[in-house]
N, C-alpha and C positions, 0 to 999 in steps of 0.2 A: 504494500500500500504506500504511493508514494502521490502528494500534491505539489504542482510546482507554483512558485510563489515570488514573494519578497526576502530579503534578508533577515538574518536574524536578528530580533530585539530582545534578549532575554529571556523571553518569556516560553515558558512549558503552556502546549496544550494537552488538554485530556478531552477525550471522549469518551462518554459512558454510557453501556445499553442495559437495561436494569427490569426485569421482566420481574416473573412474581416470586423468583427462589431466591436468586444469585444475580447479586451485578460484576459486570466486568469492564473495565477502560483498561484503556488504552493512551500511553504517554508518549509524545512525538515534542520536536523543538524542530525549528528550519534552521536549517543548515547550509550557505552556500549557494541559498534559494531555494529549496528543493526539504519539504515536512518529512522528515527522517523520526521513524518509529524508535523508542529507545527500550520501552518494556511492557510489557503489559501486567494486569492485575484481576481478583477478584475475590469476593465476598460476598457475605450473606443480602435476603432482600432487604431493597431500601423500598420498598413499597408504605408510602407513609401512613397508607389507607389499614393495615395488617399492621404495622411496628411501631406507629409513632414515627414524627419528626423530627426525633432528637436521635433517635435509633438511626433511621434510615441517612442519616446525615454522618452517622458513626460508620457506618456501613459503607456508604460513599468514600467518608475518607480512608476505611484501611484497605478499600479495594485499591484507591491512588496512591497509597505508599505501598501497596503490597508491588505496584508497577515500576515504582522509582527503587523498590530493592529488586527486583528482577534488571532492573539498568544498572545494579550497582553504583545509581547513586543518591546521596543523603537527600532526603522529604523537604519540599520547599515550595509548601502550598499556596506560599503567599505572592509566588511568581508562576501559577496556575492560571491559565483560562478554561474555564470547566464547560463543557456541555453537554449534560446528562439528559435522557430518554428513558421515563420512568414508570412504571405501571404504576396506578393509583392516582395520578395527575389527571383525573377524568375533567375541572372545571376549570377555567381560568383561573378560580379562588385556590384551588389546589395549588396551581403553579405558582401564582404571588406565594402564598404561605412558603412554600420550598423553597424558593429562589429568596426570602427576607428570612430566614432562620442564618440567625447566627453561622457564617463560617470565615474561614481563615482566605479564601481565595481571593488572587487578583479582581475576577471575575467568574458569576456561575450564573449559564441560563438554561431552563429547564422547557420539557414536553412533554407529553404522553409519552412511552414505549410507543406505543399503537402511531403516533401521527407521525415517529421518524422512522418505524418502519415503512410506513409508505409512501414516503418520499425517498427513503434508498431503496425501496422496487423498483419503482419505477422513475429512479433518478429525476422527480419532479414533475414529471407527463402526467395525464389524466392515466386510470386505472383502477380497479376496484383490487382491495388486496383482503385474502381471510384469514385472519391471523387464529393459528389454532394451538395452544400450549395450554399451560394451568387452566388460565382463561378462555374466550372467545369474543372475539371483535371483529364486524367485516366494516372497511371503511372505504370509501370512494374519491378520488378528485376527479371531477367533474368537469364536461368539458368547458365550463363556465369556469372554471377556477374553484366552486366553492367546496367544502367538505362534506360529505355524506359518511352517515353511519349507522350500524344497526348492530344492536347488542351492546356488551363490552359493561355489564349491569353490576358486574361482581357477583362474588360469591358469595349467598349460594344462588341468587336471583339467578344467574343467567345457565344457559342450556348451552352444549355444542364446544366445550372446553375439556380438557385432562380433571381436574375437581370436579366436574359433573359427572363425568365417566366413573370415575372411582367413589364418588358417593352412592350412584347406582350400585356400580359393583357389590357394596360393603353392603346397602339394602337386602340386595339376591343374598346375598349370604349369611346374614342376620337371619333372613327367615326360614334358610333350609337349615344352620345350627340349632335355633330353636324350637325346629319341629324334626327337630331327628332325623333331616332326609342327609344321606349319605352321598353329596357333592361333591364334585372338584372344590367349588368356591366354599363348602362347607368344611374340607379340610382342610386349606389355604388360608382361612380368617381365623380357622383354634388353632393354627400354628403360629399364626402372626397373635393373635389377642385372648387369646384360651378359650372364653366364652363369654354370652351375650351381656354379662355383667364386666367382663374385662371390656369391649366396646362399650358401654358406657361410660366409664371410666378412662378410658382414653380420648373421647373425643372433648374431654376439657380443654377450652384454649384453642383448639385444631384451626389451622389456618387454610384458604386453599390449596396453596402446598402439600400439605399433607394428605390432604385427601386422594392429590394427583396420582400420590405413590401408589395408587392402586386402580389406575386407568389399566395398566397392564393386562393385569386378569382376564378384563375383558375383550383384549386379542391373544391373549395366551388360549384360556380353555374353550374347550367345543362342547360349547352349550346352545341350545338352542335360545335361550333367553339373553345369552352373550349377543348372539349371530342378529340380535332385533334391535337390541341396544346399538350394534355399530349400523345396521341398517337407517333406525330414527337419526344416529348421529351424521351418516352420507346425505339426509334426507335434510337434515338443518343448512348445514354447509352451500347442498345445493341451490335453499330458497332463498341463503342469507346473501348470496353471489346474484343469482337471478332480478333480486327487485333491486338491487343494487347499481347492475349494468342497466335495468330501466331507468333509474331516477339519475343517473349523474349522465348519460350518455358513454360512457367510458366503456370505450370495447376490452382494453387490456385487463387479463383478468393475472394474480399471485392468489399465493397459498408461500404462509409463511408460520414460525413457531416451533416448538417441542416435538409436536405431533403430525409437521408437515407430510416426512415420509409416508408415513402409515393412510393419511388421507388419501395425499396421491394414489396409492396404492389401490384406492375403492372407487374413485369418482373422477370420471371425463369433464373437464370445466371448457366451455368454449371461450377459443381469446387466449389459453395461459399463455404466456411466458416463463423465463426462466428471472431471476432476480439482477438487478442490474450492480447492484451495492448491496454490502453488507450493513444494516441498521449502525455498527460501532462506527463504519470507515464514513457515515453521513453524520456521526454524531463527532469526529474529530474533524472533518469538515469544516462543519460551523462552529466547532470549537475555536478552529482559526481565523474565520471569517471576523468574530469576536478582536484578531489585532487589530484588524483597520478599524473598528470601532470605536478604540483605544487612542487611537495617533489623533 
């Protein structure tokens, strides 16, 4: 990943892609002209909506020094231009509150995950893109310019995500442990949580995240109640793409997220494409864009 540019001024850019588990940036400086990557990092979510903004802000920062000790060298936040892409950042009010929290940097400007992913799909152009991991979001630029979107509710509100899948799952399983049917998923949930008093007791506190960890199940076992679950979920995917390309005019269709592959793998989307950028290499982008804003 390399942007060609101006000279260097001192100053460290980061970019950082921050979904609902784990964020990750990415530390670059221009060198010579030319945005020379130095380390990258990660850490836990900064989702502010799930951990608090003081967390999520804690979390930020040791993903960017976790980047500056893979560059070997010493943390020096305060010559950062930060541009982070964050799940939980659903309103405007979200992103002031994040971007005016207390931190050490130069400079930090914030977005949805969701809205820079879909600007590095489709490098800016109109496009509709489904973004499918923990969550579920399908969002549009329009040939108008404007944004469209559908879904993206949170958890547990919203259908067609990883935390939806494996809440389902944990359901099916709950109720064949409890009535003694002798399942896959029934002996996959007492192995994981003993019994239906240990699921109680676990799901104290549970975050989307957690629940995700058990989307699997329901492409791992052959069950016929598995096989309807991924059917309703091909079926969501398809409608949420569908009124999508109607309302924004946007031919170019993505699929993007945790659970990309696996989608792909079920449903023909008219329009895709392949991804033009990576959400981090659009999030150190405008990290640097961020110098000329500074001069």
């Amino acid at each position: 990943m390399s942007v060609r540019g101006g000279g260097g001024d001192g100053l460290f850019r980061v970019g950082v892609d921050a979904g609902g588990t784990k964020v990750r940036a990415v530390l670059a400086r221009r060198l010579g002209g030319e945005l020379q990557i130095l380390g990258t990092g990660t850490a836990g979510s900064a989702n502010p909506r799930q951990v608090g903004l003081a967390q999520a802000h804690a979390e930020l920062r040791a993903a960017i020094e976790a980047a500056f000790g893979a560059a070997g060298i010493a943390p020096a936040p305060e010559r950062c231009l930060v541009h982070i892409g964050s799940a939980g950042l659903a309103t405007p009010e979200d992103v002031i509150a994040f971007e005016s929290f207390e931190h050490p940097y130069a400079r930090l400007e914030a977005q949805s995950d969701a809205t820079l992913a879909l600007a590095a799909y489709f490098a800016g152009h109109p496009g509709v893109l489904l973004i499918v991991g923990t969550g579920c979001i399908a969002l549009a630029r329009g040939l108008d310019g404007k944004l469209y979107r559908r879904m993206g509710w949170g958890f547990p509100l919203e259908v067609g995500g990883g935390a939806w899948l494996g809440l389902e799952a944990l359901r099916l399983a709950l109720g064949d442990l409890e009535g003694h049917r002798h399942t896959e998923l029934a002996r996959r949930l007492k192995a994981e949580l003993e019994s239906p008093r240990g699921v109680m007791e676990w799901i104290r506190g549970k975050s989307s995240g957690d629940y995700a960890r058990f989307a699997r199940w329901v492409f791992e076992v052959e069950d016929d109640r598995c096989r309807g679950l991924l059917e309703q979920w091909s079926g969501i995917a398809h409608r949420l793409v569908a009124e999508l390309r109607v309302e924004s005019g946007a031919v170019q269709v993505g699929v993007w997220g945790g659970l990309r592959e696996q989608l792909l793998g079920r449903l023909a989307l008219v329009g895709y494409v392949e991804p033009k950028r990576e959400p981090l290499e659009q999030a150190l982008i405008l990290a640097d864009e961020l110098a000329a804003d500074m001069a």
